[in-house]
N, CA, C and O atoms as a GROMACS GRO file, in nm:
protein
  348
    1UNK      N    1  -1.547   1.204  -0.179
    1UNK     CA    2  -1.519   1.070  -0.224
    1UNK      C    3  -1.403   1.075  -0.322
    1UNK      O    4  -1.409   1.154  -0.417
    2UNK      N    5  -1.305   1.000  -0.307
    2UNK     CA    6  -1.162   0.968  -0.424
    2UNK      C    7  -1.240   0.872  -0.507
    2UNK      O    8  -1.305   0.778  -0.463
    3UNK      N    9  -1.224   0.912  -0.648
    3UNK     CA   10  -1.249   0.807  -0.732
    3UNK      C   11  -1.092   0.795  -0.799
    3UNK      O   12  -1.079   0.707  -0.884
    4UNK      N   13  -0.980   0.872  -0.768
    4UNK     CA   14  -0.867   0.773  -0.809
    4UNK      C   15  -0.847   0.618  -0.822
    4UNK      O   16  -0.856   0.541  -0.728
    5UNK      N   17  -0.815   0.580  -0.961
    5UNK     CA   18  -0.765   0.478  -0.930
    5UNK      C   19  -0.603   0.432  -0.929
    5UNK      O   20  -0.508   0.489  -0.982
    6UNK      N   21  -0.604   0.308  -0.848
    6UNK     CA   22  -0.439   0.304  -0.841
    6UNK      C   23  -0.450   0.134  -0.817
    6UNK      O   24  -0.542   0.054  -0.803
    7UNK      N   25  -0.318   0.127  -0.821
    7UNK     CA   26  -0.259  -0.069  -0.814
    7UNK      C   27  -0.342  -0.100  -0.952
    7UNK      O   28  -0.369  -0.016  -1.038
    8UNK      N   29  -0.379  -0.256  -0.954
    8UNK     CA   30  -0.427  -0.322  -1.067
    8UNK      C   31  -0.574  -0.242  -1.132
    8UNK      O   32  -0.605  -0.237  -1.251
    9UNK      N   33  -0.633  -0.196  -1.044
    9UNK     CA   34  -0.726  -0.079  -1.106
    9UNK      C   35  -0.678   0.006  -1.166
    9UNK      O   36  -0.737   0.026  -1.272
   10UNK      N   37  -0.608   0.058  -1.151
   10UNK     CA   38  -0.532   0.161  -1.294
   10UNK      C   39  -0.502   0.109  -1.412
   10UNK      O   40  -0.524   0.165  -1.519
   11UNK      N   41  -0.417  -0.068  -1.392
   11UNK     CA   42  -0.382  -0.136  -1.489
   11UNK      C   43  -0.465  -0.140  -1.597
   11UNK      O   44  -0.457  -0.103  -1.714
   12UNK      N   45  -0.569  -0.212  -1.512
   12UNK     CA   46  -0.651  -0.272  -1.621
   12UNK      C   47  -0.758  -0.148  -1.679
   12UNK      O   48  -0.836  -0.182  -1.768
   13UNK      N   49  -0.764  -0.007  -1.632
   13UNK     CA   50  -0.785   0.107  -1.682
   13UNK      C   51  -0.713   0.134  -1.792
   13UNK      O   52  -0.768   0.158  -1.899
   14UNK      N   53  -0.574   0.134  -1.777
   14UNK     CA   54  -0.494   0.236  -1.866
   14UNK      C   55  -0.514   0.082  -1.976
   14UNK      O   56  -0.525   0.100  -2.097
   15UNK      N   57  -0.515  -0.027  -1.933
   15UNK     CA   58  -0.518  -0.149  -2.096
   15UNK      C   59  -0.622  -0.126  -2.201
   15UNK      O   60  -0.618  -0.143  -2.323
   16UNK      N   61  -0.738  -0.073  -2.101
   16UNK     CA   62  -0.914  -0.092  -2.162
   16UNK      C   63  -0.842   0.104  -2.240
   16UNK      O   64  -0.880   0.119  -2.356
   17UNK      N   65  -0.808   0.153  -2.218
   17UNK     CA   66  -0.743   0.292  -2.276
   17UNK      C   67  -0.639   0.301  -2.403
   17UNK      O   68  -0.597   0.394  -2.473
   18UNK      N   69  -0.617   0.153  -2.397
   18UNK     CA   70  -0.507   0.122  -2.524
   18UNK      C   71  -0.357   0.119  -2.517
   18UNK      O   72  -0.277   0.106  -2.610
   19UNK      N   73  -0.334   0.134  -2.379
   19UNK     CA   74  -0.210   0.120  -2.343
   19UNK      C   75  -0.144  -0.009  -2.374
   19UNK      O   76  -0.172  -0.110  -2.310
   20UNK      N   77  -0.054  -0.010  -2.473
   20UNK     CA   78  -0.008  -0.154  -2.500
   20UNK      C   79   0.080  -0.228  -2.424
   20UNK      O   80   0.056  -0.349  -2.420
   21UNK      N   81   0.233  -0.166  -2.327
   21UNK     CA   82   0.278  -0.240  -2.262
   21UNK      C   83   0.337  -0.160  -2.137
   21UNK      O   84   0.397  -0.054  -2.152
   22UNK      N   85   0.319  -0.209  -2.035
   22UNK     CA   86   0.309  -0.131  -1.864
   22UNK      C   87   0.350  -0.211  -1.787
   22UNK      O   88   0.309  -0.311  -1.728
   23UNK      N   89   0.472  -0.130  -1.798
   23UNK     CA   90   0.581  -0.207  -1.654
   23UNK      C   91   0.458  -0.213  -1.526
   23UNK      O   92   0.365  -0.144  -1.484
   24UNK      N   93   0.501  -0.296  -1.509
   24UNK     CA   94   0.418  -0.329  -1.329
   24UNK      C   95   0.519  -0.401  -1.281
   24UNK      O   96   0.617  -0.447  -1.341
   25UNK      N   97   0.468  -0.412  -1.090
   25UNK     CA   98   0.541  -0.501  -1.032
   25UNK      C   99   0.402  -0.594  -1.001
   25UNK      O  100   0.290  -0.552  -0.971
   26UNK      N  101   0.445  -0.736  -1.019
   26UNK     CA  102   0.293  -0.840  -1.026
   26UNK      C  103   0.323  -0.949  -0.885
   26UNK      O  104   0.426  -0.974  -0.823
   27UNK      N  105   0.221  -0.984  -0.876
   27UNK     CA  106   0.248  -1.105  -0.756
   27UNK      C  107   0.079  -1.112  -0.811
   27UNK      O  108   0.005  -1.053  -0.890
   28UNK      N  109   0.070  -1.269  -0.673
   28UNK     CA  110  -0.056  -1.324  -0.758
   28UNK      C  111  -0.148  -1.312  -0.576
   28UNK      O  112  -0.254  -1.370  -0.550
   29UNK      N  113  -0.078  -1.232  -0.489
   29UNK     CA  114  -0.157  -1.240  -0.340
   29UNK      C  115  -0.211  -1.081  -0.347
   29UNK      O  116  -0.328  -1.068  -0.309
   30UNK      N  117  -0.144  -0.960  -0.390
   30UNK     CA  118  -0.208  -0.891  -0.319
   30UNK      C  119  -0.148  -0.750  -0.408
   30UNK      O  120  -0.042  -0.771  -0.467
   31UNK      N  121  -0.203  -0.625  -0.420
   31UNK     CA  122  -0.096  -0.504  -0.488
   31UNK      C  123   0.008  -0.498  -0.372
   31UNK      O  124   0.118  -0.553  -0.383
   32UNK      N  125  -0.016  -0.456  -0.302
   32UNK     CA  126   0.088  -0.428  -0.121
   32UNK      C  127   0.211  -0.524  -0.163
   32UNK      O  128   0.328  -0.485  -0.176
   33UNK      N  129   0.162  -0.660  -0.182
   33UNK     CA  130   0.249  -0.767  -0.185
   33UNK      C  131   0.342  -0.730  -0.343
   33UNK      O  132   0.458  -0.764  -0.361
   34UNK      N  133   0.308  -0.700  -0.384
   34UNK     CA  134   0.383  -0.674  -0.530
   34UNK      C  135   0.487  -0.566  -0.544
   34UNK      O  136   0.591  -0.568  -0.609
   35UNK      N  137   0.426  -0.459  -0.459
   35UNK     CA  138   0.546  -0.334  -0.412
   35UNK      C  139   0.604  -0.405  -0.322
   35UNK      O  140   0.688  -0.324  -0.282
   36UNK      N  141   0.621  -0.508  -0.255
   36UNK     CA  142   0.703  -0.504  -0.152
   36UNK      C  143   0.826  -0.577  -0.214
   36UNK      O  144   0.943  -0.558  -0.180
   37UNK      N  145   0.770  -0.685  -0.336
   37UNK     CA  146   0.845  -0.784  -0.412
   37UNK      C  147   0.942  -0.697  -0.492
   37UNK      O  148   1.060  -0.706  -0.457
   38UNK      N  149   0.927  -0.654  -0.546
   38UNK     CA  150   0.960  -0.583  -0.653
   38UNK      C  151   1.103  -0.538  -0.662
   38UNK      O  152   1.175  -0.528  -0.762
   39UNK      N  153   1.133  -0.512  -0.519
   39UNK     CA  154   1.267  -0.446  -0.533
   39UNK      C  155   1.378  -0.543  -0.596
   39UNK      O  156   1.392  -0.653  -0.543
   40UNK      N  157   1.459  -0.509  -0.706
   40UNK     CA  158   1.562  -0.551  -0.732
   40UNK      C  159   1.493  -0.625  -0.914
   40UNK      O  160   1.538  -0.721  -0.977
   41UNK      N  161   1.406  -0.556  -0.940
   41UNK     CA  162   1.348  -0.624  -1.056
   41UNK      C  163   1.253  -0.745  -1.063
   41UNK      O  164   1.172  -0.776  -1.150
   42UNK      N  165   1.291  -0.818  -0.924
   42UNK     CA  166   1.246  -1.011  -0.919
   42UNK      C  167   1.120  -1.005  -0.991
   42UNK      O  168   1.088  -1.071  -1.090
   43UNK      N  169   1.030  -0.889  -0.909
   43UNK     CA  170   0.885  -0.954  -0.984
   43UNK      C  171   0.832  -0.798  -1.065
   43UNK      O  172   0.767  -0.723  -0.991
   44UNK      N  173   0.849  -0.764  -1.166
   44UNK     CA  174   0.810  -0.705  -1.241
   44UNK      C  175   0.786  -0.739  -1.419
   44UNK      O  176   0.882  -0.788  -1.478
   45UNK      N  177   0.683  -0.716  -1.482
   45UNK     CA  178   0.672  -0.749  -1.600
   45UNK      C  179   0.595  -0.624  -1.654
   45UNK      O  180   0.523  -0.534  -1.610
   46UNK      N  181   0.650  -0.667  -1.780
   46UNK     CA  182   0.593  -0.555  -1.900
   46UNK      C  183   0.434  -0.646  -1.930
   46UNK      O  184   0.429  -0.758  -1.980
   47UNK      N  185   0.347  -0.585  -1.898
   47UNK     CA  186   0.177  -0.604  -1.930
   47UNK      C  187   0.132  -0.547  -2.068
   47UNK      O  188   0.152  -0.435  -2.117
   48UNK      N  189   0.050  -0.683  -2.128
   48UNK     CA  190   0.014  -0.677  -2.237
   48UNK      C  191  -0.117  -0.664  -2.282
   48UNK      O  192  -0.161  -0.614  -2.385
   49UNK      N  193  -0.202  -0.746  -2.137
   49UNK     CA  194  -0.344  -0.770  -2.151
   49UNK      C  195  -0.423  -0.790  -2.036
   49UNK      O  196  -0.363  -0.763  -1.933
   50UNK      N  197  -0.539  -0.830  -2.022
   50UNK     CA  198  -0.561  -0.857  -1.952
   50UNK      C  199  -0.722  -0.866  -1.939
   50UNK      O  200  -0.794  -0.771  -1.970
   51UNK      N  201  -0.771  -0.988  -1.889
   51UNK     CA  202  -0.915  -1.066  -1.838
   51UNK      C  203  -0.974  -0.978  -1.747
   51UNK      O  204  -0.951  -0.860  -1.720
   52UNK      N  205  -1.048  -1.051  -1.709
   52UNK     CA  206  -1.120  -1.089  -1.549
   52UNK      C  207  -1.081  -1.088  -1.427
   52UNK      O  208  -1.115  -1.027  -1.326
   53UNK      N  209  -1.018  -1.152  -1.448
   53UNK     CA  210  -0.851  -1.283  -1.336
   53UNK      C  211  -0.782  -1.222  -1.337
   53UNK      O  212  -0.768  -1.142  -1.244
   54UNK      N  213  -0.659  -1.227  -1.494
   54UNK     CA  214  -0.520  -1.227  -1.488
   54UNK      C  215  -0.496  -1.082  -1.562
   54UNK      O  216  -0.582  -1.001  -1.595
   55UNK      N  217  -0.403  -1.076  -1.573
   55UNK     CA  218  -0.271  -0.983  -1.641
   55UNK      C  219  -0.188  -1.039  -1.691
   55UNK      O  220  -0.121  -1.113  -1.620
   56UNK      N  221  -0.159  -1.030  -1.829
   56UNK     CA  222  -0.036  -1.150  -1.879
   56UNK      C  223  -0.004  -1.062  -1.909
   56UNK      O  224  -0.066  -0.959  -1.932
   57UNK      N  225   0.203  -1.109  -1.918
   57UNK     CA  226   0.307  -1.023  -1.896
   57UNK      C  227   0.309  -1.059  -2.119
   57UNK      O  228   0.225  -1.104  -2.197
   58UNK      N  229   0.454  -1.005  -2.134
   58UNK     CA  230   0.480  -1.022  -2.299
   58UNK      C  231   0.503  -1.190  -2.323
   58UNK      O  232   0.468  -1.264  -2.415
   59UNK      N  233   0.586  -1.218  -2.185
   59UNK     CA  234   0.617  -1.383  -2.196
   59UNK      C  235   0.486  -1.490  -2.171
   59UNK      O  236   0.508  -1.611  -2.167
   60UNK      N  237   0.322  -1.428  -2.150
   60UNK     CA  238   0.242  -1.507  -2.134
   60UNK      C  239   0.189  -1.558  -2.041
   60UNK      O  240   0.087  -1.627  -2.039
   61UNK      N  241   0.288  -1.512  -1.916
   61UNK     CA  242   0.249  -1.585  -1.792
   61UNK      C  243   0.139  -1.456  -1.705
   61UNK      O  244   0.148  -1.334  -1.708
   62UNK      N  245   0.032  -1.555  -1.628
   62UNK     CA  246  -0.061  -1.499  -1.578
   62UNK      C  247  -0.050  -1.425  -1.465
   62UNK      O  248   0.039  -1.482  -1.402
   63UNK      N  249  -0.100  -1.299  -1.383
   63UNK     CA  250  -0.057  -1.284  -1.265
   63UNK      C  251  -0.193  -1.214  -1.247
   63UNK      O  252  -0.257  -1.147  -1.327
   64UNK      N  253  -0.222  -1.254  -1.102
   64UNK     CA  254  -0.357  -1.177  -1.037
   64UNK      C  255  -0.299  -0.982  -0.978
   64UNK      O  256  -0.361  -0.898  -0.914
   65UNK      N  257  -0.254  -0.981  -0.998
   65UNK     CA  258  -0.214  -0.834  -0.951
   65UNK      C  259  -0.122  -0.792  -1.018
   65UNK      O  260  -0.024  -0.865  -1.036
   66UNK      N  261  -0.128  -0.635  -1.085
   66UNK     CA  262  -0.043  -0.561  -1.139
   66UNK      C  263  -0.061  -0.437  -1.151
   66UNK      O  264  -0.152  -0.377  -1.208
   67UNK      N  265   0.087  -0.372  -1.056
   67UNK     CA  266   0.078  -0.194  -0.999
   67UNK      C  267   0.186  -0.160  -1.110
   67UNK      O  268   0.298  -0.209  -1.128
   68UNK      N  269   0.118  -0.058  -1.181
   68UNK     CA  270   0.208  -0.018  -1.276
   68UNK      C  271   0.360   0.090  -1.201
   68UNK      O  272   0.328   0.160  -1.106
   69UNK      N  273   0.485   0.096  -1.237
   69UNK     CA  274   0.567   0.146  -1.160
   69UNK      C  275   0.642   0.203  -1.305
   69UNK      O  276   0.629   0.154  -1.417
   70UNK      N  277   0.729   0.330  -1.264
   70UNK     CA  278   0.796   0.369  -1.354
   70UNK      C  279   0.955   0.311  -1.356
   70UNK      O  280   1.026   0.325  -1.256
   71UNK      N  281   0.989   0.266  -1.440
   71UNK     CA  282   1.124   0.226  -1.488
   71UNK      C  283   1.176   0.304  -1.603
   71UNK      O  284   1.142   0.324  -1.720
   72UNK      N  285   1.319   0.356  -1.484
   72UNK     CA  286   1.416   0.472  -1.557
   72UNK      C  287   1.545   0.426  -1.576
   72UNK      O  288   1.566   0.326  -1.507
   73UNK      N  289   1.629   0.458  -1.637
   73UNK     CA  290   1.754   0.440  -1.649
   73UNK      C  291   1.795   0.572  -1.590
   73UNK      O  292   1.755   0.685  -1.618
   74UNK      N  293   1.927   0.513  -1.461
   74UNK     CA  294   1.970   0.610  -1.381
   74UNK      C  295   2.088   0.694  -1.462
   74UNK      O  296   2.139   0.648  -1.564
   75UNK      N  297   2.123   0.813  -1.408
   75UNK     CA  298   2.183   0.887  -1.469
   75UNK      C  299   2.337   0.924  -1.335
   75UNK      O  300   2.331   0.920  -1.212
   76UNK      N  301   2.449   0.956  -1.418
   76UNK     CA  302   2.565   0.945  -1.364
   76UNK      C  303   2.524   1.032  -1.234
   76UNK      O  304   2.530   0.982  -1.121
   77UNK      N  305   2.476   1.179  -1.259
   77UNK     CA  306   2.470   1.252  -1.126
   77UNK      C  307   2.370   1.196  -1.022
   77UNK      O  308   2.351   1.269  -0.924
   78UNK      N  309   2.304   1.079  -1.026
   78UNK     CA  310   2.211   1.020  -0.946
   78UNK      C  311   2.297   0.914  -0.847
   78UNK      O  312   2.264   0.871  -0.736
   79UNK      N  313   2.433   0.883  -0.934
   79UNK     CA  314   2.502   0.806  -0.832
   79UNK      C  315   2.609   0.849  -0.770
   79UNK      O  316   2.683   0.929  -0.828
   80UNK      N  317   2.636   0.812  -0.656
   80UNK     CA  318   2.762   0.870  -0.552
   80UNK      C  319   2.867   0.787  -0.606
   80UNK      O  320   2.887   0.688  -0.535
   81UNK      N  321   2.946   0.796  -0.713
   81UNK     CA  322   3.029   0.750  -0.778
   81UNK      C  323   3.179   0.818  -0.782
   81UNK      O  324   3.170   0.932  -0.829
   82UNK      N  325   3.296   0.787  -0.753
   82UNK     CA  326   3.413   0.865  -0.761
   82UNK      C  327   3.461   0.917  -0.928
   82UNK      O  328   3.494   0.820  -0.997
   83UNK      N  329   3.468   1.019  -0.980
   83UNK     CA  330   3.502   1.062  -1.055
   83UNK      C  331   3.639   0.978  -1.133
   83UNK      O  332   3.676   0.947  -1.246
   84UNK      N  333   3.678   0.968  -1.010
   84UNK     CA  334   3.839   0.844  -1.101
   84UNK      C  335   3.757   0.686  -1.171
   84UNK      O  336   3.811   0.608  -1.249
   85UNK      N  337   3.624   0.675  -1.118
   85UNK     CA  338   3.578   0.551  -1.155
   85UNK      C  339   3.521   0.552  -1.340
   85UNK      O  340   3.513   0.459  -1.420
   86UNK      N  341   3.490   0.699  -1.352
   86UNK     CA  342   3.445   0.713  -1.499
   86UNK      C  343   3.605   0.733  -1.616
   86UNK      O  344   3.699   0.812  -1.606
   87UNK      N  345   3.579   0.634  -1.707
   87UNK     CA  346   3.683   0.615  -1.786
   87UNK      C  347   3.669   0.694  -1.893
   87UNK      O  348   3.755   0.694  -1.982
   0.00000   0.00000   0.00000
């Protein structure tokens, strides 16, 4: 048996753990649906808390689902960038 948890079950694990704020990507249909949103930033929020129900982001607003995701700042050798382009 996996007792991993993952998607909004982890969330609201790592909150009840004291984790104060956790990038996720949120939507209010489904975790699946939230990774799929996500790309390009649209639906991701920094998580502060969280009920029963919801997950509220820092700005307050409610969301039924939240998969925590890691957010990095990319680094020059990560991009295929021309060397004449760095000033």
């Amino acid at each position: 048996m996996n007792n991993e948890l993952i998607g909004s079950e982890l969330t609201r694990a790592m909150i009840a753990w004291g984790y104060e704020q956790i990038w996720c990507a949120v939507d209010d249909d489904s975790d699946e649906q939230a990774m799929r949103d996500h790309c390009g930033n649209d639906f991701t929020a920094c998580i502060v808390s969280c009920d029963d129900q919801y997950f509220y982001c820092d700005q307050g607003t409610p969301w039924t689902c939240a998969v925590p995701i890691k957010i990095m700042a990319v680094k020059q050798e990560e991009v295929d960038m021309p060397t004449q382009c760095i000033s």
